[in-house]
C-alpha positions in Angstrom: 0.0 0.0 0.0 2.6 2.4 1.1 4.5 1.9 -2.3 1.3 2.3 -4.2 0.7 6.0 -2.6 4.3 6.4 -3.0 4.1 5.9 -7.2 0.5 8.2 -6.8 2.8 11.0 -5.8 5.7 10.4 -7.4 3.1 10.4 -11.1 1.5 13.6 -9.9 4.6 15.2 -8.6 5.9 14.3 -12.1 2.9 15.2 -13.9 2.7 18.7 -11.9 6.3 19.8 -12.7 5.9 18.8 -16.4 3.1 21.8 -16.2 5.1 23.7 -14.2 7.6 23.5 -17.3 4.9 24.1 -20.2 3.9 27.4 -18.4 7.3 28.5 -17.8 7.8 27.8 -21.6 5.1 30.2 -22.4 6.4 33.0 -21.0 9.8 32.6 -23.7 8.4 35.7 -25.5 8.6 37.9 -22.3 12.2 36.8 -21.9 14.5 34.2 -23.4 15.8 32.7 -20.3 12.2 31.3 -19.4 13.2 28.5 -22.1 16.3 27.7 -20.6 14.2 27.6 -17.7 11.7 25.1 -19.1 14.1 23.2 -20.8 16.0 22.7 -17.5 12.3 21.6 -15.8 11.7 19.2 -18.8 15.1 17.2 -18.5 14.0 17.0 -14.6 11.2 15.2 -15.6 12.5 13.0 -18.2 14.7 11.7 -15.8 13.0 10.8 -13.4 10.5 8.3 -15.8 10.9 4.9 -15.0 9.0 4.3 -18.5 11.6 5.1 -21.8 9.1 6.1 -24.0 7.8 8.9 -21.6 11.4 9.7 -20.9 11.9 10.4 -24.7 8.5 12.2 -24.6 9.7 14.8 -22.0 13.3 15.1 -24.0 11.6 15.9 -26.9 9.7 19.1 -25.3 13.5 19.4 -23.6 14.7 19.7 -27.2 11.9 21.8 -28.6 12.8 24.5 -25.6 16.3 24.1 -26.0 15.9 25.0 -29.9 14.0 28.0 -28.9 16.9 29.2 -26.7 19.4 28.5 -29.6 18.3 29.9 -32.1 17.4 33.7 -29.9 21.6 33.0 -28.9 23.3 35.5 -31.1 27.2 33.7 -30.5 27.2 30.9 -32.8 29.7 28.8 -30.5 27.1 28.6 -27.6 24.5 28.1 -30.9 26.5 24.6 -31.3 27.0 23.9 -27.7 23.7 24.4 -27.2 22.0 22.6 -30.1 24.4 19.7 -29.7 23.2 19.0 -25.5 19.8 18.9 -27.2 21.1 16.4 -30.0 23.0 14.3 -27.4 20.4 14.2 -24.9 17.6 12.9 -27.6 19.9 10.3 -28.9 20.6 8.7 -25.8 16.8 8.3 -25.5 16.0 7.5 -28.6 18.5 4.3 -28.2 16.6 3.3 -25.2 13.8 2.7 -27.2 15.5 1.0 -30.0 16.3 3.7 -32.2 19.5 4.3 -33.3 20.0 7.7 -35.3 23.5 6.3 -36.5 21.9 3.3 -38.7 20.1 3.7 -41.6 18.7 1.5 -43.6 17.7 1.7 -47.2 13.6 1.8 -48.5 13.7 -1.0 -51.6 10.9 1.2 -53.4 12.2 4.6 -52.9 16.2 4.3 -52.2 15.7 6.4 -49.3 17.7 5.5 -46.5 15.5 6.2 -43.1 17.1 5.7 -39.6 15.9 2.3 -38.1 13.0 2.1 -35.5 11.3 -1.0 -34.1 7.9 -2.7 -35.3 5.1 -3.3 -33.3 4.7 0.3 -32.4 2.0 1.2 -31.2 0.0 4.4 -32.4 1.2 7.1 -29.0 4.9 4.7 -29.6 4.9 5.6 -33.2 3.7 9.5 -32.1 6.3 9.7 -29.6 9.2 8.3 -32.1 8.1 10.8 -34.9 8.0 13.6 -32.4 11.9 13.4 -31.0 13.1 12.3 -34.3 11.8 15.3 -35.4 13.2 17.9 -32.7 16.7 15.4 -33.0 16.5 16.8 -36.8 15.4 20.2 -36.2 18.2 20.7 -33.5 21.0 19.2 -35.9 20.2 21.0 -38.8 21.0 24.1 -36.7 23.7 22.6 -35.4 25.4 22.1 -39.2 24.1 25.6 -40.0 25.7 26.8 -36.8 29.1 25.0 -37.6 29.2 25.5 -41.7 28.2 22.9 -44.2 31.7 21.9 -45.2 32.4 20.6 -41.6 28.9 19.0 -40.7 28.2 17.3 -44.0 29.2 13.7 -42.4 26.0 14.9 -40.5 23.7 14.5 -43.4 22.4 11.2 -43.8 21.3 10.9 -40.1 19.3 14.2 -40.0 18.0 13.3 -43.5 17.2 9.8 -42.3 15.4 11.1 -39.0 13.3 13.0 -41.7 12.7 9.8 -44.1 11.9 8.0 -41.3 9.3 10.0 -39.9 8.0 9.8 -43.5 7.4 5.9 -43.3 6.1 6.3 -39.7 3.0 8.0 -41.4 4.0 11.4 -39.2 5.4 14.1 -42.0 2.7 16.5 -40.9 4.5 17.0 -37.4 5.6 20.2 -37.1 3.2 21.7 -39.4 4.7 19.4 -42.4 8.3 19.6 -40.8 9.8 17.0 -42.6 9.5 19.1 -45.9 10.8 22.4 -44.6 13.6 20.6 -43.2 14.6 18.3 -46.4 13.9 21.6 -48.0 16.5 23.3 -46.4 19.1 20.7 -47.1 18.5 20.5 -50.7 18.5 24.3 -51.3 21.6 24.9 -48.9 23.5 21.9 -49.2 26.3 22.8 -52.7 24.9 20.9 -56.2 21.5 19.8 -54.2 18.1 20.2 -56.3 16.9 23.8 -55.4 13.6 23.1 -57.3 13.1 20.4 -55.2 13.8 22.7 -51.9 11.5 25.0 -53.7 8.6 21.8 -54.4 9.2 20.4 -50.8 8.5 23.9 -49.0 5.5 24.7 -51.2 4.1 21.6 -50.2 4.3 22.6 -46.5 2.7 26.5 -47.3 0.0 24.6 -49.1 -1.1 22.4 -45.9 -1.0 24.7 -43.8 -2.9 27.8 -45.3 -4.7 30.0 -43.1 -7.9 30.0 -45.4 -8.5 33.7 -44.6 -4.8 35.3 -44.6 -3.5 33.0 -47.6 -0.1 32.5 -46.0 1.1 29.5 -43.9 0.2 29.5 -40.1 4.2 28.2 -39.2 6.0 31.4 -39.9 9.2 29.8 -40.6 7.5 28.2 -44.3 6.6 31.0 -45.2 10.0 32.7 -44.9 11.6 29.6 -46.4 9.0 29.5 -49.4 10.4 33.3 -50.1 14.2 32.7 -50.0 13.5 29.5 -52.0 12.4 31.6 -55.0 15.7 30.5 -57.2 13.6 27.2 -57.0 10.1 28.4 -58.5 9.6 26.0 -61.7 8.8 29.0 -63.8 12.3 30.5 -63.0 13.9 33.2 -60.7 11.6 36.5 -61.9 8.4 34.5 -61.6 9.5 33.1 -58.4 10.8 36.7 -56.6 7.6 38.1 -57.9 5.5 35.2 -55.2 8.2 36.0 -52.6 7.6 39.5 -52.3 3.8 38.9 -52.5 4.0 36.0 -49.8 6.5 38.6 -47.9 4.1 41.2 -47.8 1.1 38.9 -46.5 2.6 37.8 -44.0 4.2 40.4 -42.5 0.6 42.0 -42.3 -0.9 39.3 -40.4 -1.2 39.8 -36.8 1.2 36.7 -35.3 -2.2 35.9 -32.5 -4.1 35.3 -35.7 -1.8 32.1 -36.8 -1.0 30.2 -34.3 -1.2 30.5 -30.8 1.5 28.2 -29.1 3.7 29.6 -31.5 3.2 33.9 -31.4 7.6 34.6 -29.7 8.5 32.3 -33.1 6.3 33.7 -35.5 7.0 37.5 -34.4 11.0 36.1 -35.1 9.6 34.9 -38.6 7.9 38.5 -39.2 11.3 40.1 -38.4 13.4 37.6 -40.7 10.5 38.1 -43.1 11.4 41.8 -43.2 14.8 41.5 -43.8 14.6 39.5 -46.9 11.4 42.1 -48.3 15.1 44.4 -48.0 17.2 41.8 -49.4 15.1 41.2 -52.7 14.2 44.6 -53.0 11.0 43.5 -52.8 8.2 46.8 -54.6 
């Protein structure tokens, strides 16, 4: 009985402090250090679950903080350091459930290589998978950006297997269609990659997720990537600057509350990179 109420506490204890962390999370646009904060809260809960798969759960939401705090760090060594405790932490998780980001395996249909997972996932398994595999990717392509293509291209085929294998999982709409701004990002920055299909992938993920009233993607960060994709646009470069600068100018009229509310600190980031490239392209 008395290790019964014991586990009833510890759950809610656990359960209360994972709140704690999502409201501290919340406050990231007041002040950056609030996701440092949450992020710190998160990893106190992931380790103290007995269960791995809501271990990996809570480092994924560590991750997802830790990104936040990245990327609003203007020193690009504490960028990497950063990025890579996020990368690290998620991996060693990851492995506990039988996921190893290091070994990929190839799709006999496709040629895609995808890291490995287990079968017999369950539906929440499968969820929870997709979910860190996704933040793992997100972090690392940061990282790479953070450290210069030439010296994180050995990189490459785990964060583009993370992405392939969220793909087969069923999951590619995580992150409001992740997956494509991410293997967007790689084929348009990465040297002799296909930018039209950079400029294809990120379309895709504008497309899905159009506010029906505002015409412009409710993840900030597409529509940003759609416009500096332009070079991409199947009808060539004038045709495609001509769709930036209109996409530019919609979205940087649209009030951030109005696309998506967990996300209004990132998209108001988005309207401000947004800006600079309506500058950049000399955008009418």
């Amino acid at each position: 009985m008395k290790l019964f109420i014991t586990f009833i506490a510890l759950t809610f204890g656990l359960a209360s402090l994972a709140q704690d962390a999502s409201s501290v999370f919340a406050k990231r646009g007041d002040d950056r250090s609030f996701a440092l904060k949450a992020a710190n809260l998160y990893l106190e809960v992931a380790n103290a679950q007995a269960d791995n798969f809501k271990e990996l759960e809570q480092k994924s939401n560590f991750a997802h903080a830790m990104y936040f705090y990245a990327q609003t760090t203007s020193v690009k060594k504490d960028q990497i350091d950063l990025h890579n405790k996020a990368i690290t932490y998620l991996a060693e998780s990851l492995n506990k459930v039988g996921v190893d980001v290091a070994v990929q395996e190839e799709d006999d249909d496709t040629e895609l290589e995808y890291t490995s997972y287990p079968s017999g996932l369950s539906a929440d398994q499968k969820l929870i998978i997709a979910t860190a595999l996704f933040e793992y990717g997100a972090n690392l392509g940061k990282w790479g950006e953070a450290k210069g293509i030439a010296s994180s291209l050995s990189q490459l085929p785990k964060l583009e297997g993370a992405m392939h294998a969220i793909e087969r999982l069923g999951l590619a709409e995580i992150g409001s269609y992740g997956v494509d701004r991410v293997l967007s990002r790689i084929e348009y920055k990465v040297p002799l990659r296909d930018k039209k299909l950079a400029y294809k992938k990120i379309k895709n993920a504008v497309s899905k997720t159009l506010h029906p009233e505002y015409q412009v993607s409710t993840y900030g960060l597409n529509n940003v990537y759609l416009a500096a994709f332009y070079k991409g646009h199947p009808e060539g470069k004038v045709a495609g600057k001509a769709e930036s600068c209109e996409l530019l100018k919609k979205f940087i009229a649209v009030d951030p509350t109005k696309l998506n509310a967990n996300r209004i600190p990132e998209t108001k980031n988005d309207i401000a990179a947004a800006k600079k490239l309506i500058v950049k392209n000399k955008c009418k």
